[in-house]
C-alpha positions as CSV (number, residue, x, y, z in Angstrom):
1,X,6.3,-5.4,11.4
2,X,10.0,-6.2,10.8
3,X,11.9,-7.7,8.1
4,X,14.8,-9.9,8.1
5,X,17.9,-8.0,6.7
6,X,21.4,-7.6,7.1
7,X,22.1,-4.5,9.9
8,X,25.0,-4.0,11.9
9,X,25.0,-3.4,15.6
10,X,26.7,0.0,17.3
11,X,26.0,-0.5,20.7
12,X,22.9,1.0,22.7
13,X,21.8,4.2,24.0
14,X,19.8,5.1,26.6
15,X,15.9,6.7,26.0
16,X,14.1,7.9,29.1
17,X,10.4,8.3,28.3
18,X,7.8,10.5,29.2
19,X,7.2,8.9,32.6
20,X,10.9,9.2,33.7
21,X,11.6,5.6,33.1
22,X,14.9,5.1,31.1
23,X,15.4,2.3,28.7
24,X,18.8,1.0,26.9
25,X,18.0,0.3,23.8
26,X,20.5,-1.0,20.7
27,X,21.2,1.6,18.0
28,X,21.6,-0.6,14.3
29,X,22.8,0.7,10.8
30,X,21.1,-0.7,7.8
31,X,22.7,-1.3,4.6
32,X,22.1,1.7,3.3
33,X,23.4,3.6,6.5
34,X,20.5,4.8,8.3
35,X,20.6,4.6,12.1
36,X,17.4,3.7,13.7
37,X,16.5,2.4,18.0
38,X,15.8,-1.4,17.6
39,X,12.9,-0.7,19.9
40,X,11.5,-4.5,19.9
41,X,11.6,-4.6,23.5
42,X,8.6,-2.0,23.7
43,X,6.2,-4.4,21.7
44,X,5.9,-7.3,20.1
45,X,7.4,-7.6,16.1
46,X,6.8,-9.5,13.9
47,X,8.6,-10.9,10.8
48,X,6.5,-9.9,7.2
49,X,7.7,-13.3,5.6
50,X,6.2,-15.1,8.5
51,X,2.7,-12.7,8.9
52,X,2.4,-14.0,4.7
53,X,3.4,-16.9,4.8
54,X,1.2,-18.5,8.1
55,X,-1.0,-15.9,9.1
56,X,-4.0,-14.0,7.1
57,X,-5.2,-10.6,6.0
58,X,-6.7,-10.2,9.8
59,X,-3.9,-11.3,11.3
60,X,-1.7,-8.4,10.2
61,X,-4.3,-6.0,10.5
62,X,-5.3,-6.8,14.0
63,X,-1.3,-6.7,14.7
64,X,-1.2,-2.8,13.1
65,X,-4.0,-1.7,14.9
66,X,-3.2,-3.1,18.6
67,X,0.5,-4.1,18.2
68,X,0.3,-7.6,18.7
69,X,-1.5,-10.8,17.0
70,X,-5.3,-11.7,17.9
71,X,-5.7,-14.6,20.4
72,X,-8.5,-16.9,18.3
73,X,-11.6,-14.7,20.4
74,X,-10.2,-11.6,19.3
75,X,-9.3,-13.0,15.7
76,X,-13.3,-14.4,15.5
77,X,-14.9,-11.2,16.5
78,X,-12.2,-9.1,14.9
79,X,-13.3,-10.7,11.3
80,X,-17.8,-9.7,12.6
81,X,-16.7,-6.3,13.0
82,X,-14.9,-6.1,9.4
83,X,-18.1,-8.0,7.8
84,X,-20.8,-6.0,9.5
85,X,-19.3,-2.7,7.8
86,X,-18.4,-3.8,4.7
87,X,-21.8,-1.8,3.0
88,X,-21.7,1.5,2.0
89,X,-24.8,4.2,2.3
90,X,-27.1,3.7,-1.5
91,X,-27.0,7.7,-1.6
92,X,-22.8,7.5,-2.2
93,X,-23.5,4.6,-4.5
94,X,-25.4,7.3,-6.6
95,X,-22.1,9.7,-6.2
96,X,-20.4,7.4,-8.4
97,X,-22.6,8.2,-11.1
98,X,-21.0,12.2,-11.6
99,X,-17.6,11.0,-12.4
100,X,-16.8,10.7,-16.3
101,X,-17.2,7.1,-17.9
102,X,-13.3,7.1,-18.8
103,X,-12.3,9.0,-14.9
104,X,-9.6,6.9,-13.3
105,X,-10.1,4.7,-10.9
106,X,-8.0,6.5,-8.3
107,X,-9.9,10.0,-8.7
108,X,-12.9,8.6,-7.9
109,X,-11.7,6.6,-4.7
110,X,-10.6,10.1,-3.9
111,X,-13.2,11.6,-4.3
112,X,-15.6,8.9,-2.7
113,X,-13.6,8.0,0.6
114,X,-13.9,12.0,1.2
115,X,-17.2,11.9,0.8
116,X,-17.5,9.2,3.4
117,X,-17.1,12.4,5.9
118,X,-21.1,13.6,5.0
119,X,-21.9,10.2,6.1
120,X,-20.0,10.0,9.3
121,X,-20.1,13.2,10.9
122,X,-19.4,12.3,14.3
123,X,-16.2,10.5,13.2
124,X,-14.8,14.1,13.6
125,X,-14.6,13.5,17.6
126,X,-11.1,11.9,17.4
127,X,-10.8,12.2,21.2
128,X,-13.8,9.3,21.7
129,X,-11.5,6.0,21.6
130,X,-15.0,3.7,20.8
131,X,-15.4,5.9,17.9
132,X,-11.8,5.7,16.7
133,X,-12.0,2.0,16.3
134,X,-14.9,2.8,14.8
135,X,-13.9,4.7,11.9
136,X,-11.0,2.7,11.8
137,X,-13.0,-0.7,10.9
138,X,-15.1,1.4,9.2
139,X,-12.6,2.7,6.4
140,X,-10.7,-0.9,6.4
141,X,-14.1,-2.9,5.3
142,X,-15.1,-0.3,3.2
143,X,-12.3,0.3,1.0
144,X,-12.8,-2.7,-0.7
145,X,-16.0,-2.3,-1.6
146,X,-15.3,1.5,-3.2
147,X,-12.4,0.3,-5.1
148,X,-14.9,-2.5,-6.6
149,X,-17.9,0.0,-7.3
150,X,-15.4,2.3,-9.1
151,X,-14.6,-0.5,-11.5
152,X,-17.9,-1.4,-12.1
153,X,-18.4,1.9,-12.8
154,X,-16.1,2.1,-15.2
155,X,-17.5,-1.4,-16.7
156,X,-20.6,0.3,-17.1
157,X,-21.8,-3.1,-15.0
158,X,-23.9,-3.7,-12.2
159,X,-22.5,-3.0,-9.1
160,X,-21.8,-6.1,-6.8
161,X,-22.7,-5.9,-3.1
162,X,-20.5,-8.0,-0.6
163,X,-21.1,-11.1,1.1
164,X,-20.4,-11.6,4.9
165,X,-19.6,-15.6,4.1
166,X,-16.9,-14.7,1.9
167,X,-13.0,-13.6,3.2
168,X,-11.2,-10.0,2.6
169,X,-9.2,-10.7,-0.6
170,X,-12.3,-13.0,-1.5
171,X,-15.2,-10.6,-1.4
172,X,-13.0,-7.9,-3.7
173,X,-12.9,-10.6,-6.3
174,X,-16.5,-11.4,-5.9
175,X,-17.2,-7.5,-6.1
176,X,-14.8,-7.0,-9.1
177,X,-15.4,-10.4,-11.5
178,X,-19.5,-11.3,-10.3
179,X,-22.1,-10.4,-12.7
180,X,-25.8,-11.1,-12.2
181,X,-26.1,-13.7,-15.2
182,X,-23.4,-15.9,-14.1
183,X,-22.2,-17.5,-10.9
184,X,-18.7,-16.7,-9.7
185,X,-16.7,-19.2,-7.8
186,X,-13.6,-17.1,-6.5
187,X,-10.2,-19.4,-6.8
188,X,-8.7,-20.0,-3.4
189,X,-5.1,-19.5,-5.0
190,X,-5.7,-16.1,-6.4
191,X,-7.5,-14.8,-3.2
192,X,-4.6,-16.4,-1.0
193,X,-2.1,-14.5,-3.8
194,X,-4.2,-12.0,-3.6
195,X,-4.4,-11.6,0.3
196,X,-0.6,-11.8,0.6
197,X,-0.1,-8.6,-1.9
198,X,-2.7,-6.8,0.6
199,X,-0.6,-8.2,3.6
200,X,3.2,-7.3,1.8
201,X,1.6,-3.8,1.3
202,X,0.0,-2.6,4.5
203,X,2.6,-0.5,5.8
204,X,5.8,1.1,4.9
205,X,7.4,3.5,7.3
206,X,6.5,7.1,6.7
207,X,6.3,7.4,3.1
208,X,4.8,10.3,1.3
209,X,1.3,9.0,1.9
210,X,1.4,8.2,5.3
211,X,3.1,11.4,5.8
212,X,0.2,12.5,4.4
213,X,-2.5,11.2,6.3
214,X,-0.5,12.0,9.6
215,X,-0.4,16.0,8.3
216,X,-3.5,16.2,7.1
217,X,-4.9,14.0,11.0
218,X,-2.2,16.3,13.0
219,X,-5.7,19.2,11.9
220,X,-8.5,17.1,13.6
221,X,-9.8,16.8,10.5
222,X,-12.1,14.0,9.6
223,X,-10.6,10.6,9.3
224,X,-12.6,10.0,6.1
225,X,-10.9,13.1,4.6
226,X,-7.8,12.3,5.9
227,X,-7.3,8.8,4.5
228,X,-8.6,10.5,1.3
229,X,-5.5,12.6,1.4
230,X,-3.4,9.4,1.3
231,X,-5.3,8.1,-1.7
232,X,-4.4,11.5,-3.4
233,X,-0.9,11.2,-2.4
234,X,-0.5,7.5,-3.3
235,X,-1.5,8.0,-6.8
236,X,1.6,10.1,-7.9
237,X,3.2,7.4,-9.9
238,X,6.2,8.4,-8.3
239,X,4.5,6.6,-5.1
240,X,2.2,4.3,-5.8
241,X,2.1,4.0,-9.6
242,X,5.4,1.7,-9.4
243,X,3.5,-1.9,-10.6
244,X,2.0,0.3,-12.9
245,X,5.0,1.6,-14.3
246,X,6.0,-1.8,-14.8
247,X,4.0,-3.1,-17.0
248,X,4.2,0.1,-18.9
249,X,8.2,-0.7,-19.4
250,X,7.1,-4.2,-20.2
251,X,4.8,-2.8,-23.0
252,X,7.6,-0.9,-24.3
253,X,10.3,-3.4,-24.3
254,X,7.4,-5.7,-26.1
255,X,9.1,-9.0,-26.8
256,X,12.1,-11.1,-25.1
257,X,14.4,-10.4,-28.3
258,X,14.2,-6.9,-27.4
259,X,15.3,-7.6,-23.7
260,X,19.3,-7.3,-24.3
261,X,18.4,-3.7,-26.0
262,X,16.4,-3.0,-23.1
263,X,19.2,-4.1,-20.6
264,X,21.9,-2.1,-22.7
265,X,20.0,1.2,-22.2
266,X,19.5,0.8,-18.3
267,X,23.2,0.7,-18.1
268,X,23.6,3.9,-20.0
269,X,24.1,7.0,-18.1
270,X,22.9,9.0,-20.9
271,X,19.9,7.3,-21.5
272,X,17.1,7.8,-19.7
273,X,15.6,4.5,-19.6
274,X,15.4,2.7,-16.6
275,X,14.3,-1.1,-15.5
276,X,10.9,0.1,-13.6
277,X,10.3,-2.6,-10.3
278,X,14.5,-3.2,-9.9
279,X,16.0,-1.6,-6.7
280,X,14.2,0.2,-3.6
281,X,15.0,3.1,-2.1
282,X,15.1,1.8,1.2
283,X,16.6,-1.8,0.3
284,X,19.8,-1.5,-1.0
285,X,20.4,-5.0,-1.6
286,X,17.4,-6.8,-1.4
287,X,13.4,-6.2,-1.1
288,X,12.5,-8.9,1.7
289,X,8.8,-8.9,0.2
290,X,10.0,-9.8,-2.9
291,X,11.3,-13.0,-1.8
292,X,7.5,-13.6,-0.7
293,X,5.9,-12.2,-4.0
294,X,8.3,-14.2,-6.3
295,X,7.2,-17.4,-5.1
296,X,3.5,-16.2,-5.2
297,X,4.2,-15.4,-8.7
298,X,5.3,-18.4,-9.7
299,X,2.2,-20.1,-8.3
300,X,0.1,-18.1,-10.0
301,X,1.8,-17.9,-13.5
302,X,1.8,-22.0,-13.0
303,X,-2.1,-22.2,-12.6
304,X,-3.3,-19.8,-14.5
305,X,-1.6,-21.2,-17.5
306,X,-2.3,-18.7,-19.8
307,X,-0.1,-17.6,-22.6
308,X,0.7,-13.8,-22.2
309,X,3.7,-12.1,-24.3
310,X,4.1,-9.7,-22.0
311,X,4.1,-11.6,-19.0
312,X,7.1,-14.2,-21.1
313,X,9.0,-10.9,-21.1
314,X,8.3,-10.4,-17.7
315,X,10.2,-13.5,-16.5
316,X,13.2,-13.4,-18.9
317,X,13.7,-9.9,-17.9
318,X,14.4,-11.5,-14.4
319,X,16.3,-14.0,-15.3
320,X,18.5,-11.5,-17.6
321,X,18.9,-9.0,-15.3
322,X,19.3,-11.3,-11.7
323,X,22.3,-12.8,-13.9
324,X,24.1,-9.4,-14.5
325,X,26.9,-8.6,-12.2
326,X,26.1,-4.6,-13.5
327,X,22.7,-5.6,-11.6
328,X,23.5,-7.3,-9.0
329,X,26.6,-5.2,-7.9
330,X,24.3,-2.7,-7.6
331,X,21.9,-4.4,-6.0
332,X,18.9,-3.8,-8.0
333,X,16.9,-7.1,-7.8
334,X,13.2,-7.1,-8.8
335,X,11.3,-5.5,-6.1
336,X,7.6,-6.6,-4.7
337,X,6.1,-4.0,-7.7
338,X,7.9,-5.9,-10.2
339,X,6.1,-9.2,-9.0
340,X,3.1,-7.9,-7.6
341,X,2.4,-6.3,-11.2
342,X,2.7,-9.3,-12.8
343,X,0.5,-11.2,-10.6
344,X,-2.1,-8.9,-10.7
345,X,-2.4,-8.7,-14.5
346,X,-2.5,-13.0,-14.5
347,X,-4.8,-12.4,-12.3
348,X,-7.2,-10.3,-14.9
349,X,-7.3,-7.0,-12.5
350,X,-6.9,-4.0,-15.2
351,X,-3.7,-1.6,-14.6
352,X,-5.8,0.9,-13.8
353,X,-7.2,-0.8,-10.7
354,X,-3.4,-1.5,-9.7
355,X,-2.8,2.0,-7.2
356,X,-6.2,1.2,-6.1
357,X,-5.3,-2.2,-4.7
358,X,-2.4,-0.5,-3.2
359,X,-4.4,1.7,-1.5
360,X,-7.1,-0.8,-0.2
361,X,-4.1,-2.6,1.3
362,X,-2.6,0.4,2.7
363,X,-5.9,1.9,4.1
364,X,-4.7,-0.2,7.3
365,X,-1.3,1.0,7.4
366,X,-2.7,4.3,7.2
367,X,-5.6,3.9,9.8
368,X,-3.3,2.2,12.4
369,X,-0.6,5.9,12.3
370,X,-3.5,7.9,12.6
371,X,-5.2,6.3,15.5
372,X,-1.5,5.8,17.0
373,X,-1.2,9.9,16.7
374,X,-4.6,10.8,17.5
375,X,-4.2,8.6,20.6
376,X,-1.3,10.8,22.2
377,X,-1.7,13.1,24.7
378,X,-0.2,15.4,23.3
379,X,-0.8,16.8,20.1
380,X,0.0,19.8,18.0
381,X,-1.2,20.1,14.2
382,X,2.0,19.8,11.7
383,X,3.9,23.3,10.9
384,X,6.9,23.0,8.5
385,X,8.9,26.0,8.7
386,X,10.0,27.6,5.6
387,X,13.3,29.4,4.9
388,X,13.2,32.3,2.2
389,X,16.2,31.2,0.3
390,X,16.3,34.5,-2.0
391,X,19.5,36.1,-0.8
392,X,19.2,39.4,-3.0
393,X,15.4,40.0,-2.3
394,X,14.8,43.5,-0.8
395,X,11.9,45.3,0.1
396,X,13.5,48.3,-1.1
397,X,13.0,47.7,-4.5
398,X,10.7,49.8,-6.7
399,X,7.2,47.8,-7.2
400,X,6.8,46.2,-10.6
401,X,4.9,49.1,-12.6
């Protein structure tokens, strides 16, 4: 998936593949300098804005996993595959019950999605294209339903099981707000919000998770316990704990008279406060998803209509900072965490469950690069070298007595 920004064109080079065939392709610099093959004319791309805006959770999906967009046959039987897996086996249900009462959401999806593995042993044959799909729609209609079970959990409520007449976003708001004694009747804005945050946050080049998943699948290994590796690698909160760390700043600033302190002590050097959800590292001027999640948060704020302190401060913070040529020089606009945070907490979905929707949406991202390496023909497992920087080591020296 591509995303409209400014890049500048330096010509084209020529590739020649594997086959012998040799393509000219245009070399681009982005903004922040990086030079990368514009290598649309191999397959089909897509815009995000447009995959959010018009298409549907399936949609970009289907596009990750086969690299282009479902005719309506492939869409329809795309969506039965998702549904008929979306159970998981009663004995893991009961795995769920040796985590603490208080453990955090994200060990236990750990901990879980590995143990998917002892369920699907012959998931292991990666070379068996039927059974690659396989785990592949197995993990992506799953995932939802762990991340719900670990909240319930958590709840100390009944677990909810999914229902095949309900959509993607909509059955993980069934799972997560349903309880036996009332009937739930999911809101078609907030799964439609909902469904665009899954979309905005499928895939990201190789970041530290998907680097992950790709080190840990360049071993064979299981493709349960590989994904279960990107969980582990997502929750770092220097990855995926950004939306959290949000509203963690937003809790500390506390109310909008505060804001102008709060703005005076992101400018300072010597302070080590910073605006959490301003600025991406790839981005240097803006985050094209946030366009998207900035309208969905607007929606959202609008119907919910709920009076929240915190989420007051939210929006004069982006009004304060979008305003400041300090900010804006820089280019640190609010980035999809910054919305995406504050539409999940209108929303009612705890922080703690905030990595975890980041890794249900990014269980595609991360199943499509796996299948993509375990379907080339040549592979070799991962094997960083590493240089012993110690320029006065010597095996000379006397052992330590």
């Amino acid at each position: 998936m591509a995303a409209k920004h400014d890049v500048q064109d330096l010509g084209t080079v020529s590739l020649k593949l594997p086959d012998g065939q040799e393509l000219e392709l245009p070399l681009l610099k982005d903004a922040a300098g990086n030079r990368f093959l514009d290598v649309r004319k191999l397959q089909p791309t897509y815009n995000i804005d447009e995959l959010a805006e018009q298409g549907d959770f399936t949609d970009s999906c289907y596009a990750l996993l086969h690299g282009e967009l479902p005719t309506a046959a492939q869409k329809q039987e795309f969506i039965t595959d998702l549904t008929q897996h979306t159970m998981v086996h009663e004995q893991l249900i009961q795995f769920y019950k040796g985590f603490r009462h208080d453990a955090h959401p994200m060990a236990i999806m750990v901990g879980v999605t590995g143990a998917l593995s002892a369920f699907y042993a012959n998931a292991s044959d990666i070379g068996d294209p039927e059974m690659r799909q396989l785990s592949c729609m197995r993990l992506i209609a799953k995932m939802p339903t762990l991340a719900a079970i670990a909240y319930k959990t958590a709840k100390g409520q009944p677990i909810v099981y999914p229902r095949n007449d309900l959509s993607y976003a909509e059955n993980f708001l069934h799972m997560m707000f349903s309880v036996p004694t009332e009937r739930y009747e999911v809101d078609p804005l907030l799964s439609r919000a909902l469904e665009i945050i899954l979309i905005l946050h499928m895939d990201h080049e190789q970041n530290a998770s998907t680097s992950t998943v790709r080190v840990a699948g360049s071993s064979q290994a299981n493709p349960f316990a590989c994904i279960a590796s990107g969980i582990a690698a997502l929750w770092g909160p220097a990855h995926g704990g950004a939306n959290e760390a949000v509203l963690r700043m937003l809790k500390d600033i506390g109310s909008r008279d505060k804001i102008p302190e709060a703005v005076k002590r992101a400018k300072d050097k010597n302070d080590s406060f910073r605006l959490m959800g301003f600025g991406h590292r790839v981005y240097k001027t803006y985050d094209p998803r946030a366009k998207i999640m900035k309208q969905v948060c607007d929606q959202v704020l609008e119907h919910v209509g709920i009076k929240d302190e915190l989420l007051e401060v939210a929006m004069e913070l982006e009004h304060v900072a979008t305003s400041d040529e300090y900010f804006v020089k820089r280019g640190l606009y609010p980035n999809v965490d910054f919305y995406s945070g504050i539409v999940l907490r209108a929303m009612g979905i705890p922080v703690s469950m905030y990595t975890v929707l980041f890794a249900v949406a990014r269980t595609v991202g991360w199943v499509a690069q796996w299948k993509e390496m375990a379907e080339e023909p040549l592979q070799k497992i991962s094997r960083p070298r590493q240089v012993n920087s110690a320029a006065h080591f010597s095996w000379h020296k006397d052992p330590c007595p």
